[in-house]
VEXDREN-2710 file (C-alpha; in Angstrom, 1 decimal):
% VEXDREN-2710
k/r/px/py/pz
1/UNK/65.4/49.1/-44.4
2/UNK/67.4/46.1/-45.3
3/UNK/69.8/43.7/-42.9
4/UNK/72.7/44.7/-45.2
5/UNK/71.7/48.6/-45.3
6/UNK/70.9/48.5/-41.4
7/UNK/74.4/47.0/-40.8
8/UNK/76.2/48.9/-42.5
9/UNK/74.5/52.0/-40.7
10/UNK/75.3/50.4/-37.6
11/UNK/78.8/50.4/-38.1
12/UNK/78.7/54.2/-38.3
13/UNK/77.2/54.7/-34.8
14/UNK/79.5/51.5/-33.4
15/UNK/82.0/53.8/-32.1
16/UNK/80.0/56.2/-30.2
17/UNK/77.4/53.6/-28.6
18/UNK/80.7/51.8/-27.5
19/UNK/82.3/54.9/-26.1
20/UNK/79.0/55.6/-24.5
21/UNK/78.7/52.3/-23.2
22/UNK/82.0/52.6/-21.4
23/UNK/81.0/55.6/-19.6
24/UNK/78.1/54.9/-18.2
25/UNK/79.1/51.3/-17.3
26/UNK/82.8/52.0/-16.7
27/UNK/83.3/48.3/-18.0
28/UNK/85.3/47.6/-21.1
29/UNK/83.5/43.7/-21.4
30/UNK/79.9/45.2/-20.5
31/UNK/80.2/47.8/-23.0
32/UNK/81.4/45.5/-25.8
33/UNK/78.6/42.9/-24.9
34/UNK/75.8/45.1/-24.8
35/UNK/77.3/46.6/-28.5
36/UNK/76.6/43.2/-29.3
37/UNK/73.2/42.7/-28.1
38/UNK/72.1/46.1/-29.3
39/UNK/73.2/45.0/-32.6
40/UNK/71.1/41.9/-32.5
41/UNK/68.0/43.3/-30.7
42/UNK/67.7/46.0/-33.5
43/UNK/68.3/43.3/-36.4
44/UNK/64.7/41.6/-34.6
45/UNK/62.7/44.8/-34.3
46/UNK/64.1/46.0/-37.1
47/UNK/60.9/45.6/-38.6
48/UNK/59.4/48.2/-36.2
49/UNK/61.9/50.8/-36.9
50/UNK/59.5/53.7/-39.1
51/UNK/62.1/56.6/-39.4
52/UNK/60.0/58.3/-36.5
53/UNK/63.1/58.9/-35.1
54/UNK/66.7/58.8/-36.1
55/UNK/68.8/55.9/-36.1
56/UNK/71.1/56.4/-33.9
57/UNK/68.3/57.6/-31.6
58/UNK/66.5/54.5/-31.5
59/UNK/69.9/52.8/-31.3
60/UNK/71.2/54.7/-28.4
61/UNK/67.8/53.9/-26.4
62/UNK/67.8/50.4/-27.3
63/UNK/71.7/50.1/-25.5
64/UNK/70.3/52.1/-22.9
65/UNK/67.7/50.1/-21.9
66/UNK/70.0/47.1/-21.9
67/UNK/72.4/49.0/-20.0
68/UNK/70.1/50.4/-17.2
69/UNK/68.8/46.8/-15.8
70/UNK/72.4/45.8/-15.1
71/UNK/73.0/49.4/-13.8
72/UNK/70.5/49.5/-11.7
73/UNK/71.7/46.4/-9.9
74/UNK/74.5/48.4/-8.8
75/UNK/75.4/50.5/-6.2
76/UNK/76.6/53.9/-7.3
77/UNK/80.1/55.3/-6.7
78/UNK/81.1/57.2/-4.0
79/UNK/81.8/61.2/-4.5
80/UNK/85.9/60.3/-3.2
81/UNK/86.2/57.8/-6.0
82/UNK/89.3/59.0/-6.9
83/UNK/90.3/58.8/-2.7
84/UNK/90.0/55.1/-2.4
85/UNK/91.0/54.0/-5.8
86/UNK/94.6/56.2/-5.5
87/UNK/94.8/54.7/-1.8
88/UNK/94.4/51.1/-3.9
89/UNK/96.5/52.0/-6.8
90/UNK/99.4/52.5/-4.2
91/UNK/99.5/49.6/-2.0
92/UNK/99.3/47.3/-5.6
93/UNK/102.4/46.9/-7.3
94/UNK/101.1/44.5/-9.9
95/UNK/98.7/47.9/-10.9
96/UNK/101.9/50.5/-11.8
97/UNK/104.2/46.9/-13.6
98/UNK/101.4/46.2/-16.0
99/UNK/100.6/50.3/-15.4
100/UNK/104.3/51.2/-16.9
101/UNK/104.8/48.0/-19.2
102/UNK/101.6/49.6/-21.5
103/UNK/103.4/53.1/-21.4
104/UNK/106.6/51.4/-22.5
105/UNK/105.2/48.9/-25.2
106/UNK/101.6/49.7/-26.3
107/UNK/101.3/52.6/-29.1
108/UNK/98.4/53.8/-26.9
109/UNK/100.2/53.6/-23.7
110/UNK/100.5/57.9/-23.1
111/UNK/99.7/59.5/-20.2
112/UNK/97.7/62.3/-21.7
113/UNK/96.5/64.8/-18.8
114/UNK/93.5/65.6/-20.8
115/UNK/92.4/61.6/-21.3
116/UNK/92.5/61.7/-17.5
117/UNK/90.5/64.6/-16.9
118/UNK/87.8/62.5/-19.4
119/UNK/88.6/59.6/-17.5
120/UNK/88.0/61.3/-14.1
121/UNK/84.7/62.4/-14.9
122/UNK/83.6/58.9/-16.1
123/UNK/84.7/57.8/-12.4
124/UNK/82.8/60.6/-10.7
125/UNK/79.7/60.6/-12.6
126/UNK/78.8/57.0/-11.4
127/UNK/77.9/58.7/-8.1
128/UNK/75.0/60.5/-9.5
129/UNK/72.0/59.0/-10.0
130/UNK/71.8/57.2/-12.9
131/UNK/69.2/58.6/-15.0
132/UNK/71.6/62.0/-14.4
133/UNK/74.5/60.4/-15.8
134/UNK/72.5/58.9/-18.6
135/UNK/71.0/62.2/-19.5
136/UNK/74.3/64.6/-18.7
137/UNK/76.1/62.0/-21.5
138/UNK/73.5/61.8/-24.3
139/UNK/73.0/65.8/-23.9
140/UNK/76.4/66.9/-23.2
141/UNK/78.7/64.8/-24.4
142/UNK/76.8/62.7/-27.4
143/UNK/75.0/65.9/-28.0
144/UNK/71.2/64.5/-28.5
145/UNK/68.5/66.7/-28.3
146/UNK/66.0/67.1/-25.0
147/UNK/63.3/65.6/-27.2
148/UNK/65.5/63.1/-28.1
149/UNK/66.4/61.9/-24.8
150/UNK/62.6/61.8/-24.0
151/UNK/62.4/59.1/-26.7
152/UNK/66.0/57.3/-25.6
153/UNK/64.7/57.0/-21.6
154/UNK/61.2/56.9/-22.4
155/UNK/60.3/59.7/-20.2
156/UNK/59.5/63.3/-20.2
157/UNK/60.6/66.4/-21.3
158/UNK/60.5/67.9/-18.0
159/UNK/62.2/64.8/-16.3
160/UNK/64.7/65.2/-18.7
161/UNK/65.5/68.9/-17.9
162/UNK/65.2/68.4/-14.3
163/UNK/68.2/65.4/-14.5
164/UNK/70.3/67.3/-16.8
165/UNK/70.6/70.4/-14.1
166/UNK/70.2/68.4/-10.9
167/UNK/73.4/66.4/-12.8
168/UNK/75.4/69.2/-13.4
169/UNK/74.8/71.7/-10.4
170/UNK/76.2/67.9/-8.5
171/UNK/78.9/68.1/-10.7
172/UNK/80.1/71.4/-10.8
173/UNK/79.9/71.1/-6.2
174/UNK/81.8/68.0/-7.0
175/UNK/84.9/69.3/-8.9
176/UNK/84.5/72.7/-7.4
177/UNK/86.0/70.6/-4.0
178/UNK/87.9/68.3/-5.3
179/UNK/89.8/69.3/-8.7
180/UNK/92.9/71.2/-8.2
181/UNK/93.0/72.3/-11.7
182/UNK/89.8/74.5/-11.2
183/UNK/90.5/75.6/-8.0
184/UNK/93.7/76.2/-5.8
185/UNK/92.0/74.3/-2.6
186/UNK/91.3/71.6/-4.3
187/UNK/92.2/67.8/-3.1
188/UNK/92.6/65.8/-6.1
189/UNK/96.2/66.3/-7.8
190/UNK/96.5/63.5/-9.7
191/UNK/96.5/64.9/-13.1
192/UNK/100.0/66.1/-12.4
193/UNK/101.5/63.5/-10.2
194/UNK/100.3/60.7/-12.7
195/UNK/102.0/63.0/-15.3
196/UNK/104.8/62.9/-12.9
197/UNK/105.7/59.2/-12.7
198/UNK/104.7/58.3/-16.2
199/UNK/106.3/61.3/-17.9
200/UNK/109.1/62.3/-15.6
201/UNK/110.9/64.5/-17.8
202/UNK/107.4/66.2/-19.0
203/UNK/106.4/69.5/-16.7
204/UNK/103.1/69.0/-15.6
205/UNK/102.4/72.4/-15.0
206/UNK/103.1/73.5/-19.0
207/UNK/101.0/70.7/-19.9
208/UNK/97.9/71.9/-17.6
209/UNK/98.1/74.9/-18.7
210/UNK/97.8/74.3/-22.4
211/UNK/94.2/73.1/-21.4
212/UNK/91.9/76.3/-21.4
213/UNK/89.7/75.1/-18.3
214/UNK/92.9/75.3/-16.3
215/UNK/94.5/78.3/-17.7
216/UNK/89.8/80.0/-17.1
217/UNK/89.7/78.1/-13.6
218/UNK/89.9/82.0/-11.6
219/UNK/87.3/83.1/-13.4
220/UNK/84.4/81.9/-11.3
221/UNK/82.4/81.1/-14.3
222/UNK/81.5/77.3/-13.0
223/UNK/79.0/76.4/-15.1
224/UNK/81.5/77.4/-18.3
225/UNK/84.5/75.1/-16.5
226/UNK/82.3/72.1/-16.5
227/UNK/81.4/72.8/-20.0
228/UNK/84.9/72.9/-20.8
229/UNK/85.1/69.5/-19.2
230/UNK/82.6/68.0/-20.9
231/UNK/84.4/69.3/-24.2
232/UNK/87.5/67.4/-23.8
233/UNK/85.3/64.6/-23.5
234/UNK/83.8/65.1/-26.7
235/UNK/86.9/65.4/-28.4
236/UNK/88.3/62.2/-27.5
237/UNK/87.5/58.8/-28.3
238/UNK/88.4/56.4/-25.1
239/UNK/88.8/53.5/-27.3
240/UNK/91.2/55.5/-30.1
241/UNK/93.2/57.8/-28.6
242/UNK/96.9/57.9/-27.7
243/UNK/96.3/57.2/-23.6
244/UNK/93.6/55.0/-24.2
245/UNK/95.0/51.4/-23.9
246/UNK/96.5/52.9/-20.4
247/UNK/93.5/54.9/-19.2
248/UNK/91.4/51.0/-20.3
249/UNK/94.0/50.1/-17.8
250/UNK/93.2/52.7/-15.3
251/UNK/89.4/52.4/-15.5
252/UNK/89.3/48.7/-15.2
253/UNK/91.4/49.1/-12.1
254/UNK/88.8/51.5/-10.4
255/UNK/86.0/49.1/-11.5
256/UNK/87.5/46.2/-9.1
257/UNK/88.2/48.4/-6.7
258/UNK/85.0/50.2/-6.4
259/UNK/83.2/46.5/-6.7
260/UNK/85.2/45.2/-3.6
261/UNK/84.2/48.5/-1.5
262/UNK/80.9/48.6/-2.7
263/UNK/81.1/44.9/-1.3
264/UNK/82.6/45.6/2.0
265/UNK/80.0/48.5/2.2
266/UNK/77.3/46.1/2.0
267/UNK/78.8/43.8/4.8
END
């Protein structure tokens, strides 16, 4: 394969190794640079490159393996993200200024109540262990096969299995307590009361229930909510959409916030 033919195949799969990126490093500057040194790691070993797998395959476990020496560094998230980030959110005025001049100004400044359920479970899935979130992205959302995922973490197919429902049965416990769209007793309402200061005039309630997880959450089915989850995720481009230059906005917020704990933790 050609530099020029190589590039130009790159371009294709840009968007959803950057997207990727994001999620599993919740950093809008980390994602971009490790795009970059994907891009320039593949033109060097381009040469090894023999079709065994696809492309974006061996793309995705090139980024990957850039990404998972700096994650590792890390410490993960804690399950009440959401808890100490809101507590932050509210005591920083600076945050909801900057927070309301984007939904005034920026073309991508909506507050979508589906972006922030994708944006919530980018926050949350930072407390698994990472070769879970890894695996519960490239499966679920990026929709690579097991034996694909063997090749992008270079480990087993049974390893692979074994993260994917060790991922997802945390998960599902996760939401299950805290989401107040899939069940009534559930802690986290910020879906609706962010929908209430940026869209006062909207009704949060009609807008939650136009999502079919909300309008399935009594049926018990847990599993089939968190696949319903992981479909909005799919769907929607964190980079592209309507809500995205706010939600950027959003995320980057958490990721101070959850550095300076992490931090304090530590101490």
């Amino acid at each position: 394969m050609t530099i020029e033919l190589f590039t130009q195949e790159f371009e294709g799969i840009r968007g959803q190794l950057k997207s990727y990126l994001l999620r599993i490093t919740a950093s809008i500057a980390d994602a971009e640079d490790i795009v970059q040194d994907t891009y320039i790691k593949a033109v060097e070993k381009l040469y090894t490159f023999r079709g065994e797998s696809s492309l974006k395959t061996w793309l995705f476990a090139i980024a990957s393996n850039l990404a998972k020496d700096n994650l590792r560094a890390q410490k993960r998230w804690v399950e009440n993200v959401t808890d100490i980030t809101k507590a932050a959110a509210l005591s920083n005025r600076q945050f909801f200024e900057e927070a309301m001049h984007i939904r005034m100004t920026s073309p991508q400044g909506q507050f979508e109540i589906k972006e922030h359920i994708a944006f919530c479970f980018t926050c949350i899935s930072k407390s698994l262990p990472l070769e879970q979130q890894l695996c519960i992205f490239l499966k679920e959302v990026y929709e690579f096969k097991v034996a694909e995922i063997v090749i992008i973490l270079n480990t087993t197919e049974a390893m692979v299995k074994y993260y994917l429902h060790t991922g997802r049965t945390k998960m599902i416990d996760i939401f299950e307590g805290r989401c107040a769209l899939i069940n009534k007793e559930g802690i986290c309402h910020q879906c609706s009361e962010l929908n209430g200061i940026f869209n006062p005039k909207q009704n949060a309630q009609e807008e939650i229930m136009k999502i079919e997880m909300a309008r399935e959450a009594d049926s018990g089915k847990k599993e089939h909510l968190l696949d319903l989850r992981l479909l909005i995720l799919k769907e929607i481009d964190p980079f592209k959409s309507n809500a995205a230059e706010l939600q950027l906005h959003h995320l980057e917020h958490n990721r101070q916030v959850m550095e300076k704990y992490s931090e304090k933790v530590a101490d």
